[in-house]
C-alpha positions in Angstrom: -103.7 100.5 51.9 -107.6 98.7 51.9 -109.1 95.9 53.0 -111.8 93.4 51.6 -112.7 90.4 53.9 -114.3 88.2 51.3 -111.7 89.0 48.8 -109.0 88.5 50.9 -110.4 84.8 51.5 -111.0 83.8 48.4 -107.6 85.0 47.3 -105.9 82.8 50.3 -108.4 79.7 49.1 -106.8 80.6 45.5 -103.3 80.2 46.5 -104.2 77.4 49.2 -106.1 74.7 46.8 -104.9 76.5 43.4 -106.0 73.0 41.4 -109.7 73.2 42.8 -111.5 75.7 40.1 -110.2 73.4 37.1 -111.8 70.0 39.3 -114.8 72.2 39.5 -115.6 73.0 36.1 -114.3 69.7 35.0 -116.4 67.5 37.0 -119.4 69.4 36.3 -119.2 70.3 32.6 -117.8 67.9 30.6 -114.1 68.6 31.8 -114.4 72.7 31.0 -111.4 74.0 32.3 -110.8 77.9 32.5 -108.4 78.9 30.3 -110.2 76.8 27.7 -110.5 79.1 24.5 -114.3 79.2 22.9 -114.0 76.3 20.5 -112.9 73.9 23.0 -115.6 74.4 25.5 -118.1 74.6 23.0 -117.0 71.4 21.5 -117.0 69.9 25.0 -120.6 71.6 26.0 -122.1 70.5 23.1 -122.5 66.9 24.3 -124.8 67.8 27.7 -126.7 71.2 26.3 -129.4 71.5 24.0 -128.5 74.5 22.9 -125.7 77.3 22.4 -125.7 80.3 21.2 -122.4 82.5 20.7 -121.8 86.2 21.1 -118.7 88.0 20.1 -117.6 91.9 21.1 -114.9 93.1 19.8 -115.3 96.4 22.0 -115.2 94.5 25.5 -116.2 96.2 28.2 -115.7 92.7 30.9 -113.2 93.7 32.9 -110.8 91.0 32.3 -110.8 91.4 28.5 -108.6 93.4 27.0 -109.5 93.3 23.0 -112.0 90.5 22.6 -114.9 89.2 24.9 -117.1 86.2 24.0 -120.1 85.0 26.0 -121.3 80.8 24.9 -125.0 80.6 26.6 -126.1 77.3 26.9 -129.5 75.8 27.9 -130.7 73.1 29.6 -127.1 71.6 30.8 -127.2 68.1 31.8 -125.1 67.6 35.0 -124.9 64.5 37.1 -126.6 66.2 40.1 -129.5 67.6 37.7 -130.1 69.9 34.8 -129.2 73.6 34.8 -131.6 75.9 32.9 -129.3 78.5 31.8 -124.9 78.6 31.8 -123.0 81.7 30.4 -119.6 80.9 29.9 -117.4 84.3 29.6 -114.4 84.7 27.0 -111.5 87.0 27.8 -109.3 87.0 24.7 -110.6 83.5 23.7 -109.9 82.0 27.1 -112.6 81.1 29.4 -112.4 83.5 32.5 -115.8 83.5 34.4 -119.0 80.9 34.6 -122.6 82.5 35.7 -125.6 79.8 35.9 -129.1 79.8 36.5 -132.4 77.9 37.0 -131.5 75.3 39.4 -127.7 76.1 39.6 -127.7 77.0 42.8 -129.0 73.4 44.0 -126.8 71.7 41.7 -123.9 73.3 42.3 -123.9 73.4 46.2 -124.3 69.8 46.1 -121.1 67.4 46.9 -119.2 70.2 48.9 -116.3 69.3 51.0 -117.3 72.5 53.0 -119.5 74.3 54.1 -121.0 77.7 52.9 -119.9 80.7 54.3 -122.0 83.5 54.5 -121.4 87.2 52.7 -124.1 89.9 52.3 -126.8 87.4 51.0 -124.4 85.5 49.1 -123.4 81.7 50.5 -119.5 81.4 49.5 -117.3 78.3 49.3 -114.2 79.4 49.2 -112.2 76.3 48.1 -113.9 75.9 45.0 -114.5 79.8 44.6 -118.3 79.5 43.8 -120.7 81.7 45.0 -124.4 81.2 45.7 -127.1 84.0 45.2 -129.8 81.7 46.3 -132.5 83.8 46.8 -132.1 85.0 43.1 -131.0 81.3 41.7 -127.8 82.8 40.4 -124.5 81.1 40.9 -120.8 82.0 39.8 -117.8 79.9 39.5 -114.4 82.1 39.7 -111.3 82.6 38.6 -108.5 84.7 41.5 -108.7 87.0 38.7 -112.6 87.1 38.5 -112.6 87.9 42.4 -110.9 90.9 42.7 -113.4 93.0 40.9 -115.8 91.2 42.6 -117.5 89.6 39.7 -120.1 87.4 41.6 -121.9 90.7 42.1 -122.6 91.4 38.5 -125.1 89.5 36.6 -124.4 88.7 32.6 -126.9 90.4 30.5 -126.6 87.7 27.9 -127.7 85.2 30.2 -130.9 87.3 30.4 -130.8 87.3 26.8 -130.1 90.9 26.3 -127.8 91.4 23.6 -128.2 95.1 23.0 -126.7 96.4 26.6 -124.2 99.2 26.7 -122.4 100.4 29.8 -121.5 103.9 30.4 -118.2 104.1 29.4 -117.4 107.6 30.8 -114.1 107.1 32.9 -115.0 110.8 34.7 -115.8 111.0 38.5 -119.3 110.4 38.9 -120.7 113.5 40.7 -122.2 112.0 43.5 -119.0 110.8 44.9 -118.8 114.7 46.7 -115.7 113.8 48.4 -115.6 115.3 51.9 -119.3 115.5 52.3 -120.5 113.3 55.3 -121.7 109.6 55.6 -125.3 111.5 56.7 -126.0 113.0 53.6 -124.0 110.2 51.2 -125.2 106.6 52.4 -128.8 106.6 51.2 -127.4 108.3 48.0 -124.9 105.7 47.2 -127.8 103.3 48.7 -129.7 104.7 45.7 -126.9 104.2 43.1 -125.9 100.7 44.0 -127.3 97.6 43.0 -127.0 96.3 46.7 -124.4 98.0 49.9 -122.8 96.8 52.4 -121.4 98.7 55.7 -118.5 97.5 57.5 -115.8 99.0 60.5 -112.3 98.9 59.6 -109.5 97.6 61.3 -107.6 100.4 62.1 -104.9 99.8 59.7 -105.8 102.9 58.0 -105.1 105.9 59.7 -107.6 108.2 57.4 -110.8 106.2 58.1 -112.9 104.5 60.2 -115.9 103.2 58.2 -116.4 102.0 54.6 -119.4 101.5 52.5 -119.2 98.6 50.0 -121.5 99.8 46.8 -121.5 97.4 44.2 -123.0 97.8 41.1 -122.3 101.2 39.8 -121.3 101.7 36.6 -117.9 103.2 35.9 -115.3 103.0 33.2 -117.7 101.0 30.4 -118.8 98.5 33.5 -120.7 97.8 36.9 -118.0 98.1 39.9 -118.0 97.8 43.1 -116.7 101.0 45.0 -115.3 100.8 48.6 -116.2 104.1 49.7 -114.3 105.3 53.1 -115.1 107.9 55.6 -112.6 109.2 58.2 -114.0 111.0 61.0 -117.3 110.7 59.5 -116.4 112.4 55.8 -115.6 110.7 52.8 -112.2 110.9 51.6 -111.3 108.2 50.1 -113.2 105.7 47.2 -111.3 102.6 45.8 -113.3 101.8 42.5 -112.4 98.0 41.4 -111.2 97.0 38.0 -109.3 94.7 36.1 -105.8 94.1 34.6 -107.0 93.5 31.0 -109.4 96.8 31.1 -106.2 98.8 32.3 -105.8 100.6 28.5 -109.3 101.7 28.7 -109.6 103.2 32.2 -105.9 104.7 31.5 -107.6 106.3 28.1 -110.8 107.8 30.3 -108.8 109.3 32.7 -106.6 110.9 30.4 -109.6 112.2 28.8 -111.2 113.9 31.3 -108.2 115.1 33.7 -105.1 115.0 31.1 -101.9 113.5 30.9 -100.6 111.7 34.7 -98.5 114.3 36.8 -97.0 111.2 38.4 -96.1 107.7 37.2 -94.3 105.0 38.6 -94.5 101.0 38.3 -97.3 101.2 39.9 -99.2 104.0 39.8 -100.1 107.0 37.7 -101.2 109.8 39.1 -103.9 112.7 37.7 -105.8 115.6 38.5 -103.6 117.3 41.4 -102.8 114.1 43.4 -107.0 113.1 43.6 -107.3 110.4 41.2 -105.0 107.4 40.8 -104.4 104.7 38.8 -102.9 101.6 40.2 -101.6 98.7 38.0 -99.6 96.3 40.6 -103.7 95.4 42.0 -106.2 97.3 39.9 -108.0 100.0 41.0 -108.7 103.4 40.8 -108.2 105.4 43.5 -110.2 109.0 44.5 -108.9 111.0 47.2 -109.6 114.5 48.7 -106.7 116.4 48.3 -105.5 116.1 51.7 -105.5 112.5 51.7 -103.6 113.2 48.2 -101.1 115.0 49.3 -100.4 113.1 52.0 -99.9 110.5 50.2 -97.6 112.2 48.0 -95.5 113.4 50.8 -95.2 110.3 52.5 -95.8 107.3 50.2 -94.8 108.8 46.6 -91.8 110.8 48.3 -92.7 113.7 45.8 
């Protein structure tokens, strides 16, 4: 039903080298692995850092969490290529899910490549390894396949900035400037204005109610920044897919609830709310606004209801 280039080529570099994020975090950092639960990579960081510091929530709002988020910052990490200033490693349910580095990572860390960079918004991506280069900002993320999908390399980790006092909106209710049918004229330069950074990109054709999508990343949604793929069909928007994550799915599920009631639909795959406008999805997470043409449409002909 959507598309997302970089996504989609990261995911096929996932399932293509699936060994290649472990060798990447084990070369570099003592033999890390994701999937590593706190103690182990703090025992194992310990020996090139000179210093960690822990930080436990309880009431995660990382995506990929789903009752406990932990966040080891480490400074000054000795690598064989040179030291990194700062590492956060990122804890979903006491497994290590997501590393974001800075001062100097993005030199160290694009050293010793196989391949070569390919180039995404202002990001440098290499997809084997699924590490992603912010160089003009020094910021540099190593990924998970699950990490990908909700586009993760966009959001920078406050603790890594040392700010342990952050708190997301975690409202789960439309934001109201997504005006659904209202035209790309009057809604670019105010997603523009919402968005940490957007991109702009034709569509393939493969779906028949749009032409053109704009790629805001950074609003917050749902207790997190997202990235939302807004999509205009003959010029209007109709259609925003707002990215999220498997372990967040109880939360988002509770927020809509909240603010449209109980779903008038639900399958496998999807539950439905708020007269076939909003939609969950659980098979790839997302949630899914609609005019209600586009909704009942898609009741008609892909729900068979």
């Amino acid at each position: 039903m959507k598309n997302n280039l970089l996504v989609t080529l990261l995911l096929i570099c996932t399932l293509l080298f699936p060994s290649t994020i472990l060798s990447q975090a084990e070369a570099i950092f003592n033999k890390v692995s994701f999937g590593d639960s706190v103690d182990v990579v703090q025992e194992k960081i310990s020996i090139i850092s000179e210093e960690l510091i822990k930080y436990t929530n309880e009431n995660p709002s990382f995506p990929l969490a789903k009752n406990q988020e932990d966040h080891l910052v480490c400074t000054n990490v000795t690598t064989k290529y040179g030291n990194i200033g700062k590492i956060v490693f990122t804890f979903s349910d006491n497994a290590l899910s997501y590393i974001e580095a800075t001062g100097n990572a993005a030199t160290v860390l694009a050293k010793d490549r196989s391949e070569e960079a390919r180039e995404y918004m202002h990001f440098h991506a290499y997809f084997d390894d699924l590490v992603i280069i912010d160089k003009a900002n020094d910021r540099t993320w190593i990924l998970t396949k699950e990490s990908v999908h909700p586009n993760l390399f966009a959001w920078e980790n406050p603790y890594l900035k040392g700010n342990t006092s952050h708190k997301y909106n975690p409202s789960g209710k439309i934001p109201n400037f997504l005006q659904m049918g209202a035209s790309i004229e009057k809604l670019e330069p105010l997603l523009k204005s919402k968005s940490k950074f957007m991109g702009k990109m034709e569509l393939d054709g493969s779906d028949p109610n749009a032409q053109l999508q704009l790629d805001c990343f950074g609003i917050e949604y749902a207790g997190f920044p997202r990235k939302m793929e807004a999509r205009f069909g003959d010029g209007k928007l109709n259609v925003v897919w707002i990215l999220t994550a498997k372990g967040e799915e109880d939360r988002v599920r509770k927020e809509l609830v909240k603010h449209y009631g109980n779903p008038i639909f639900a399958n496998e795959d999807w539950e439905i709310f708020n007269d076939w406008q909003v939609g969950l999805r659980k098979d790839k997470p997302e949630v899914l606004l609609m005019t209600k043409e586009v909704g009942y449409g898609y009741k008609k002909d892909y729900f068979k209801q």
